[in-house]
Backbone bond lengths (Angstrom), bond angles and torsions (degrees), N, CA, C in turn:
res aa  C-N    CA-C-N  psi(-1)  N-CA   C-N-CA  omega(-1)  CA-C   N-CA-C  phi
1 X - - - 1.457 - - 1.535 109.05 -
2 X 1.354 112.06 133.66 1.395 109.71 166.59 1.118 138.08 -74.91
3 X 1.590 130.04 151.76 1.281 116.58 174.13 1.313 134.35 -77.03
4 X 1.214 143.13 171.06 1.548 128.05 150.67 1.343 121.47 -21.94
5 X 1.500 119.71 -64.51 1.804 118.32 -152.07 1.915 85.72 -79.27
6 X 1.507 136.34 -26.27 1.167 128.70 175.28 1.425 113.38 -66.15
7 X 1.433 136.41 -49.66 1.484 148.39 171.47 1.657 90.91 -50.98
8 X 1.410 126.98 -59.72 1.611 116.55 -161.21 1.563 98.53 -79.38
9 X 1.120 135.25 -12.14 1.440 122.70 -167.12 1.576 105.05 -84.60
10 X 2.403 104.90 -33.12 1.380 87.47 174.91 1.720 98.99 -86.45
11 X 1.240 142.52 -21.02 0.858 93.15 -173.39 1.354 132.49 -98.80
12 X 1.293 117.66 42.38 1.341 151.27 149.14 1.530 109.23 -52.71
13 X 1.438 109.64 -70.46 1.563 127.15 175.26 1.745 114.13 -47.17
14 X 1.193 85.04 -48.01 1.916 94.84 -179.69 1.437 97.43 -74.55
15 X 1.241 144.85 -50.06 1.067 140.27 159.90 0.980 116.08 -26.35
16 X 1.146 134.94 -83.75 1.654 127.16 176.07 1.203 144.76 -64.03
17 X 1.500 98.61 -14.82 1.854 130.07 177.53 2.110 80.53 -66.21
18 X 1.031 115.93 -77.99 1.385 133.67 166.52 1.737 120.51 -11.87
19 X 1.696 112.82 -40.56 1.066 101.58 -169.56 1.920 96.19 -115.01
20 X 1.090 114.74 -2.21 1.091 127.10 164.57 1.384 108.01 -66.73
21 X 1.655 122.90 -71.22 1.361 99.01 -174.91 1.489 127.64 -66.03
22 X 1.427 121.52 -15.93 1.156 152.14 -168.46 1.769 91.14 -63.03
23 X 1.347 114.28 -63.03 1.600 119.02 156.18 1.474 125.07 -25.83
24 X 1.154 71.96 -66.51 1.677 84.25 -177.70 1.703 138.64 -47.67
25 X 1.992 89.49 -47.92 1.322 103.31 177.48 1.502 100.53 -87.50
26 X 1.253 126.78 -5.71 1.234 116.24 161.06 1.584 130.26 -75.80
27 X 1.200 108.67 -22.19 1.719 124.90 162.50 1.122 128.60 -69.04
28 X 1.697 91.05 -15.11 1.596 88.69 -165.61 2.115 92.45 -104.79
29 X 1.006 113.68 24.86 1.718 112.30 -167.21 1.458 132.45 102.05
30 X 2.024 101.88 -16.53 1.181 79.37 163.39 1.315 159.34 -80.81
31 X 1.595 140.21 148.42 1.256 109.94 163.91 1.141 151.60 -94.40
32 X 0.999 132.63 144.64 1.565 139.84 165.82 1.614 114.29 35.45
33 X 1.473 94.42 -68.86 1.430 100.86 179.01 1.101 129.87 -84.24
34 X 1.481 117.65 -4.13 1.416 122.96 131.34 1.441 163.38 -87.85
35 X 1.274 81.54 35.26 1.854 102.63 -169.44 1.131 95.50 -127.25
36 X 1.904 122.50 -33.53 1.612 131.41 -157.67 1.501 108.64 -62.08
37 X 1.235 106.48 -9.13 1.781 100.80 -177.91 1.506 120.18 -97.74
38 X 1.647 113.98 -2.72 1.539 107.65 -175.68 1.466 101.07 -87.19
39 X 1.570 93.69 148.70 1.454 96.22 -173.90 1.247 105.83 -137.34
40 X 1.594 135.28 149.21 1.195 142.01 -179.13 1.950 105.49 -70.31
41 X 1.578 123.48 125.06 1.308 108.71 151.79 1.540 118.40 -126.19
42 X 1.384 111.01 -161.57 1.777 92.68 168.80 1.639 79.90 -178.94
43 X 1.440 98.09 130.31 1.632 139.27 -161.94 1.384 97.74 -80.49
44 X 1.031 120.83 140.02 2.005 154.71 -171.49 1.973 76.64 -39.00
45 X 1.142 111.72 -54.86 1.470 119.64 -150.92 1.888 89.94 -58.67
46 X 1.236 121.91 -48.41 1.413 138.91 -176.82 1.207 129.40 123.61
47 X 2.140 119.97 18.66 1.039 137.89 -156.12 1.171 99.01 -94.68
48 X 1.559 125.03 125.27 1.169 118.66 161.34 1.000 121.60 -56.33
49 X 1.778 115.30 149.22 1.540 97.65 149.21 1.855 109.03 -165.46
50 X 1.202 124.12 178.10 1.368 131.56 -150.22 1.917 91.97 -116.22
51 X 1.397 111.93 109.05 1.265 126.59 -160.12 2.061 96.01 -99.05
52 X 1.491 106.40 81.87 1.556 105.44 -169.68 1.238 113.90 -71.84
53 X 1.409 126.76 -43.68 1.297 108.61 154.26 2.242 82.18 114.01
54 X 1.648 106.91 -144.52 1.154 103.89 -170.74 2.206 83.16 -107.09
55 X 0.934 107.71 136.15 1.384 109.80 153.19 1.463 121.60 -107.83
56 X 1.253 108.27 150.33 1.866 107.65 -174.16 1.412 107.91 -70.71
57 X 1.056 117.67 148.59 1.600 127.78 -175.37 1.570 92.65 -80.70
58 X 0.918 153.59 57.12 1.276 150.76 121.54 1.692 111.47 -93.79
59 X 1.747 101.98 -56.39 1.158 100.89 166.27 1.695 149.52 -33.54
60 X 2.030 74.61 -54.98 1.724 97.05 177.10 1.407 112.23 -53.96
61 X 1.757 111.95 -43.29 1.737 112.64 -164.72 1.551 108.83 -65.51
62 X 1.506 95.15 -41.18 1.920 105.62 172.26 1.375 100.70 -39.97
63 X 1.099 132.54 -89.14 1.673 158.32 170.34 1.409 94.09 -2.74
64 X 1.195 95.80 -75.51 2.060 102.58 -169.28 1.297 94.28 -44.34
65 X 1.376 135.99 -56.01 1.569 133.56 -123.82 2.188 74.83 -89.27
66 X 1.455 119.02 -58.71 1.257 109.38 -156.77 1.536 102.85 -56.86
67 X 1.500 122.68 -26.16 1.635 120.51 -166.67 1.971 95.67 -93.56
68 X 1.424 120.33 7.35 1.508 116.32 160.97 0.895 96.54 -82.71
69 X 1.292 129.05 -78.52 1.326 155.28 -131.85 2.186 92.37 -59.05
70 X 1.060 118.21 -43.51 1.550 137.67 -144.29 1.545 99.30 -88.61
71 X 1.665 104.56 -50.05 1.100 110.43 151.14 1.393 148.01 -50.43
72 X 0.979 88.87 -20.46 1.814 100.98 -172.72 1.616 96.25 -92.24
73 X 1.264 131.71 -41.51 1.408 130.02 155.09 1.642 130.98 -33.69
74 X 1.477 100.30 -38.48 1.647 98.04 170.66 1.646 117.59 -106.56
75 X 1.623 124.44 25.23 1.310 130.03 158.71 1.262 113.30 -64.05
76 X 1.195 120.14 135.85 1.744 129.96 -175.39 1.959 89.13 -75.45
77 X 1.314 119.28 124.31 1.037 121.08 175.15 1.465 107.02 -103.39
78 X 0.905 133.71 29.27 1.572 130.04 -178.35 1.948 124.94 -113.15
């Protein structure tokens, strides 16, 4: 079982994992009321994690295309 300062440290991590993408999909067009539902959690085990919830399929395709696109930048081309 975890302790307190372990539960607050992830959810520290989820916290910011959280406002990071929240950034993000906000840069990329989204609005407001589609970002307002991600929420920081962190699992019995003590894993953070970023609770997205349903995103709009406009969003999602954006998303995919920026995490292709990003990807294709760190392929070893040689």
């Amino acid at each position: 079982m975890m302790d307190m300062q372990e539960w607050r440290a992830a959810w520290d991590r989820a916290q910011d994992a959280t406002d990071a993408l929240r950034t993000a999909l906000s840069d990329m067009g989204a609005g407001q009321t589609q970002v307002s539902h991600l929420r920081p959690a962190v699992s019995r085990k003590g894993t953070a994690w970023v609770d997205v919830g349903q995103l709009p399929a406009s969003v999602a395709e954006r998303l995919a295309e920026v995490i292709r696109v990003g990807s294709l930048d760190t392929i070893d081309r040689s």
